[in-house]
C-alpha positions in Angstrom: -21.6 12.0 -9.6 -18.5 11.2 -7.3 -15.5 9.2 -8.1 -15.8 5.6 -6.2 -12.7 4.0 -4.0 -12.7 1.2 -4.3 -10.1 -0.1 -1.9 -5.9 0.1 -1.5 -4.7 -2.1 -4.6 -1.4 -2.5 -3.6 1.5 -0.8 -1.3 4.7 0.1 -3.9 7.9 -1.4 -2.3 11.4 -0.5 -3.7 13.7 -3.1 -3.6 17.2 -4.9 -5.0 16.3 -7.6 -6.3 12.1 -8.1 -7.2 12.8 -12.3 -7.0 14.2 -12.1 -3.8 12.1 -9.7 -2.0 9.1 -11.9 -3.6 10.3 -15.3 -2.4 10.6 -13.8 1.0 6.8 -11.5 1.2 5.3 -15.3 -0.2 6.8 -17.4 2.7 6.5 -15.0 5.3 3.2 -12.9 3.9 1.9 -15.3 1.7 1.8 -12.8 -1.1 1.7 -15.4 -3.8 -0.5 -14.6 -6.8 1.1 -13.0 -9.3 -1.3 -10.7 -11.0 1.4 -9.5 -13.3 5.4 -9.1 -14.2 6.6 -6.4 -16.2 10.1 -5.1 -17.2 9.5 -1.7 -19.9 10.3 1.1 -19.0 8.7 4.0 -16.5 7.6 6.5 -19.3 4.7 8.2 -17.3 6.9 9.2 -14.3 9.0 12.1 -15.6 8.0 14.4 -12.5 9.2 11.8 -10.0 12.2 10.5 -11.6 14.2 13.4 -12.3 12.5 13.8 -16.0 14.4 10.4 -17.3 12.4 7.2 -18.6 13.6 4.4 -15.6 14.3 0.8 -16.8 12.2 -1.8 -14.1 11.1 -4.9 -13.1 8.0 -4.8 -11.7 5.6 -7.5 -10.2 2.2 -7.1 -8.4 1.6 -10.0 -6.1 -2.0 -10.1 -3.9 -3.2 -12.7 -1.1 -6.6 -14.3 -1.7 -6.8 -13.9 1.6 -7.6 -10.5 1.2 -6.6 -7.3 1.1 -4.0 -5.0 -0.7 -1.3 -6.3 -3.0 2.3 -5.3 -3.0 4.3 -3.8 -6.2 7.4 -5.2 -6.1 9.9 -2.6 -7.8 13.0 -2.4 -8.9 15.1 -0.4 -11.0 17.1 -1.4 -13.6 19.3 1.0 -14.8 21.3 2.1 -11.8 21.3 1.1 -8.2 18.8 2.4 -6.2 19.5 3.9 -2.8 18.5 3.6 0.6 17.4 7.3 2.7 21.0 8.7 3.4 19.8 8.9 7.0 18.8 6.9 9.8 14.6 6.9 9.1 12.7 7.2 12.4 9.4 7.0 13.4 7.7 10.7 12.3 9.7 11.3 9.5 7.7 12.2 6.3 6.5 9.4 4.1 4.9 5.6 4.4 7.2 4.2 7.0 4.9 1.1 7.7 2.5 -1.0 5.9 0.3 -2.4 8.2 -0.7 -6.3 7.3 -4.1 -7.8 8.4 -4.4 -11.1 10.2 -7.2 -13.4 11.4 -4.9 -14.7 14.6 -2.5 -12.4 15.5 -1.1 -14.3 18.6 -0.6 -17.1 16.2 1.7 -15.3 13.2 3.6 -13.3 16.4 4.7 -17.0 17.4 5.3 -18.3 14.1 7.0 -15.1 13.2 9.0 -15.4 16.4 10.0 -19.2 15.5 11.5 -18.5 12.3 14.1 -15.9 13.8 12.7 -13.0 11.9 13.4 -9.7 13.3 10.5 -8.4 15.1 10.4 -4.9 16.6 9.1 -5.5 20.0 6.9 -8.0 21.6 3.1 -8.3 20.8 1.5 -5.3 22.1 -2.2 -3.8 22.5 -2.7 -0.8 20.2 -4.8 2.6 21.7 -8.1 0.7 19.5 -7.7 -2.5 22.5 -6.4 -4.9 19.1 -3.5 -7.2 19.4 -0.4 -6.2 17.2 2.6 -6.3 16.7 5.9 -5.1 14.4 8.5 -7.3 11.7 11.2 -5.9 9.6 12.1 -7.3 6.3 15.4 -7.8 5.4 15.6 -5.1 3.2 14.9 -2.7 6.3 11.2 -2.3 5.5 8.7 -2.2 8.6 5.1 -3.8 8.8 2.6 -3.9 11.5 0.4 -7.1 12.0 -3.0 -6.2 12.7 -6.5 -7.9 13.9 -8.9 -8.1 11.6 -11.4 -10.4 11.2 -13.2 -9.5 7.8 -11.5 -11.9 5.0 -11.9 -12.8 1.5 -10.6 -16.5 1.6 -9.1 -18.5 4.4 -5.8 -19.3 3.1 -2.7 -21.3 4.8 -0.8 -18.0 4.9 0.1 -16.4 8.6 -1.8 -12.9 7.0 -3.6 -11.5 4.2 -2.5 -8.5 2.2 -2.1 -4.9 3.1 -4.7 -3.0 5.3 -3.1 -0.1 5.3 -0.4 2.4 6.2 1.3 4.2 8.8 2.3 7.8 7.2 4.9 10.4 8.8 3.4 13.5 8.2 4.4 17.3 9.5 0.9 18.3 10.3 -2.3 16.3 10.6 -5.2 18.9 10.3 -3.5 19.7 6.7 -2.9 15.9 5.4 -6.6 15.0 6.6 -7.3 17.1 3.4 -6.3 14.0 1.6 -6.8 11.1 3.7 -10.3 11.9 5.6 -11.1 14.0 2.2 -10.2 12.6 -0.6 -9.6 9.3 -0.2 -12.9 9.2 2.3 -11.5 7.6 5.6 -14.0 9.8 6.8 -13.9 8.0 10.5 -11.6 8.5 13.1 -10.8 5.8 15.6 -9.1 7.0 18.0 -6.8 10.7 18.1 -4.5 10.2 20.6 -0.9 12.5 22.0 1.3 10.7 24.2 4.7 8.7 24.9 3.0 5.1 23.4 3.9 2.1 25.0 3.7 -0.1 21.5 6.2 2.5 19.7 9.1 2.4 21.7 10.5 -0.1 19.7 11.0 1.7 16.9 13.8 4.1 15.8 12.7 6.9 17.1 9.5 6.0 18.7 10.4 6.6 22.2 9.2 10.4 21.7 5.8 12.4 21.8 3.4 12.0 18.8 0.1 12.5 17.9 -1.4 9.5 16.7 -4.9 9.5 14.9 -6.2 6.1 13.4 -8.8 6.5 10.3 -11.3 4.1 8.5 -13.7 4.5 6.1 -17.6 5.0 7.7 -19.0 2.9 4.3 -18.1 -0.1 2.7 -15.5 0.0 -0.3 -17.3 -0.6 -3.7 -16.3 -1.9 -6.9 -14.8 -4.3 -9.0 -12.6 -6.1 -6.2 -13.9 -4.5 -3.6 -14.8 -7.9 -1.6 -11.0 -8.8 -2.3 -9.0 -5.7 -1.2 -11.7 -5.1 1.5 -11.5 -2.4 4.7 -8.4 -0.9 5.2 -6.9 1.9 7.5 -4.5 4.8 7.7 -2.3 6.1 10.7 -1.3 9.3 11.0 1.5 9.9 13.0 3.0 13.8 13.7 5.9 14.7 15.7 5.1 16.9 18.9 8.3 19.4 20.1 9.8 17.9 17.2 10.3 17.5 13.1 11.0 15.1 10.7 12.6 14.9 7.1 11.3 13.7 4.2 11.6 9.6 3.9 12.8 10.2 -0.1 14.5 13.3 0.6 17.1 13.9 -2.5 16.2 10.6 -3.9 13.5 9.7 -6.7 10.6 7.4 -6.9 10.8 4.2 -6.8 14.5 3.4 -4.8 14.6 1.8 -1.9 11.2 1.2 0.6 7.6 2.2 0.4 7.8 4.3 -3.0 4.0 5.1 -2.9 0.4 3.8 -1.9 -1.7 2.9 -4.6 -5.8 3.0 -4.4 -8.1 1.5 -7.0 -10.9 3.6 -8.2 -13.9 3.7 -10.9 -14.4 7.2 -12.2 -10.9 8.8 -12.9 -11.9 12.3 -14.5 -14.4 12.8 -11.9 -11.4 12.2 -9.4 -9.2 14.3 -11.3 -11.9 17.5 -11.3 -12.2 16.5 -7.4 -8.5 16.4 -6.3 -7.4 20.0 -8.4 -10.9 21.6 -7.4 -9.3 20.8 -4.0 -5.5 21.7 -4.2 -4.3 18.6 -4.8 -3.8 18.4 -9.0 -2.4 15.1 -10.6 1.3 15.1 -10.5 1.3 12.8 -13.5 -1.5 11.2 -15.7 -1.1 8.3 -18.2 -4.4 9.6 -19.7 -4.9 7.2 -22.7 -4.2 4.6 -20.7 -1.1 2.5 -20.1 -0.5 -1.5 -20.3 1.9 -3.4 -17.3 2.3 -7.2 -18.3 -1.3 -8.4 -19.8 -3.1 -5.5 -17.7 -4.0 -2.1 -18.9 -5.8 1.0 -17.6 -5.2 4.3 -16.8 -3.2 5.7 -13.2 -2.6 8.8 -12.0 -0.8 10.4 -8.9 -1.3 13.5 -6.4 0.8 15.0 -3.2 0.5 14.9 -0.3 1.1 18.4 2.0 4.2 16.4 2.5 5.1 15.4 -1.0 4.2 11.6 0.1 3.3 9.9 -3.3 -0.6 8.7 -3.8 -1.2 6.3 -6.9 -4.9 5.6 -8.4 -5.1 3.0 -11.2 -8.7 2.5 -12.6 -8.0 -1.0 -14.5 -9.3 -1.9 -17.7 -8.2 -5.1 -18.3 -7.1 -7.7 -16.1 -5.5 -11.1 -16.6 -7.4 -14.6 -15.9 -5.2 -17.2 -17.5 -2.3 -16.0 -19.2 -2.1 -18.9 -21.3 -4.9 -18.5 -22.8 -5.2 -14.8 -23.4 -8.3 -14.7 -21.0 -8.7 -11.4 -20.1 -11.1 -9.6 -17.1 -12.8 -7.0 -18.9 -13.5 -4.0 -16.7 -13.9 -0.5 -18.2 -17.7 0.3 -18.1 -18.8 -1.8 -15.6 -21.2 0.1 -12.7 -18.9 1.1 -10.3 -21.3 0.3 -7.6 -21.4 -3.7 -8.3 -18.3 -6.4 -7.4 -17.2 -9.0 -9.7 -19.2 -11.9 -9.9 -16.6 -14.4 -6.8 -15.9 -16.8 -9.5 -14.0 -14.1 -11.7 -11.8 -12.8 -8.3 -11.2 -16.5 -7.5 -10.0 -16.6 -10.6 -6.5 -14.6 -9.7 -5.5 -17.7 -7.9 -5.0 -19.5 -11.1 -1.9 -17.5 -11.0 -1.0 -18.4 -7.9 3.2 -19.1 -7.7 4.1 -22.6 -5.5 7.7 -22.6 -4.5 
């Protein structure tokens, strides 16, 4: 037997101030169900936060859209930082989160219209898509992408996460984990050159290698119709090096903290990922509970020290109210939810 993917869950995002960020990703992103809020404290992190239990306020809001989910994170018992450096393009670590979007041209103009601060002009990427970039105001950087393949049409500009773009110092080593591992087994295109659509980054005026990965079969699971395809970039430095995005600083301060994947089978992942060099940096074994969900998650590496996050859930939230409750531990790993249980999540949805 193999441990199943089941699709990204959710891009971590450390921030200031969780009510803030939120109210901006739901106008702008139209990340507006909230799947759970939680304020205890970060027990099961020792390793990444310098051995010291970390007070929080977490949220994890989704798009029924489609796609990943961000989780909103912010610390509680001091002020996080922000990199002590200038972060560029090719330095080590998520340094964007790429969005999809039905009709690109369409959020670029809306985007535009509301004064946001884009990075660039719409551009074409090596794959011939439409795309383009959009900072935050908390200096975070995503990438609108094409992609047709939705859960739900939805009012919002774009659905949820598709994926990342990830610094790393070598690409032949971290395709142990990405291509491996995590089975984005197909590569789309592996290009080195001066690119056109990253000059208007910090830093992206230099040489890279550039290779684009998707996964060959479709994501199965629980939610797997929800979080749907997704894709990771790869981008190395050429004649060059970068630093590490969280250098001197611990998990979960300012910007992407980690990306988390949603799985079905978490001791046959663990036997996988040490069998292959890549042990569990932390494990909540018996499980944990965030909110009204519970489960059990689980980290690796890596060859960069970039932070991966698996969370097989167990329980899941419907209405709150009520106590109703998504039971999932057991269930064939192979088979969705039935669509009226995902549809479910919008019951949840927040309207400003």
């Amino acid at each position: 037997m193999k441990k199943t993917i089941c699709g990204v869950q959710q891009m971590g995002i450390g921030v200031t101030d969780v009510k803030t960020a939120w109210n901006w990703y739901r106008k702008h992103f139209g990340m507006d169900i909230n799947v759970f809020e939680d304020h205890s404290p970060a027990e099961m992190m020792l390793p990444h936060t310098d051995g010291k239990p970390r007070e929080k306020h977490a949220a994890l809001a989704m798009n029924m859209e489609g796609g990943g989910g961000f989780e909103i994170w912010q610390h509680k018992g001091f002020e996080p930082q922000a990199p002590t450096f200038d972060v560029r393009l090719g330095d080590y670590g998520i340094y964007i989160t790429k969005m999809k979007c039905r009709d690109v041209q369409k959020a670029y103009q809306t985007h535009k219209d509301r004064g946001l601060n884009l990075k660039g002009k719409l551009n074409i990427a090596p794959n011939g898509l439409p795309h383009y970039y959009i900072e935050d105001p908390y200096g975070n950087i995503f990438e609108v992408v094409q992609e047709a393949v939705n859960y739900k049409n939805q009012k919002s500009l774009t659905g949820g996460v598709y994926g990342g773009v990830i610094g790393v110092s070598d690409i032949d080593k971290a395709l142990k984990v990405y291509a491996d591992i995590l089975e984005y087994d197909e590569v789309v295109f592996d290009k080195t050159d001066v690119f056109e659509d990253f000059k208007a980054l910090p830093g992206g005026d230099r040489k890279f290698r550039r290779i684009l990965l998707k996964h060959s079969k479709p994501r199965t699971g629980p939610f797997s119709p929800l979080m749907g395809p997704s894709q990771i970039e790869l981008v190395q430095l050429i004649e060059d090096s970068g630093r590490k995005i969280y250098e001197n600083r611990i998990w979960g301060e300012l910007g992407y903290i980690h990306m988390c994947f949603d799985v079905v089978g978490m001791d046959l992942l663990k036997n996988e990922v040490e069998s292959k060099g890549f042990p569990f940096t932390t494990d909540s074994a018996d499980g944990f509970e965030m909110g009204e969900t519970a489960g059990r998650f689980a980290y690796i590496e890596d060859p960069d020290g970039t932070l991966i996050e698996f969370v097989e859930a167990h329980k899941l939230p419907i209405i709150k109210k009520l106590g109703w409750n998504m039971k999932l531990k057991g269930r064939d790993p192979k088979k969705s939810l039935p669509r009226w249980m995902i549809n479910s999540l919008a019951l949840s949805r927040i309207k400003d």
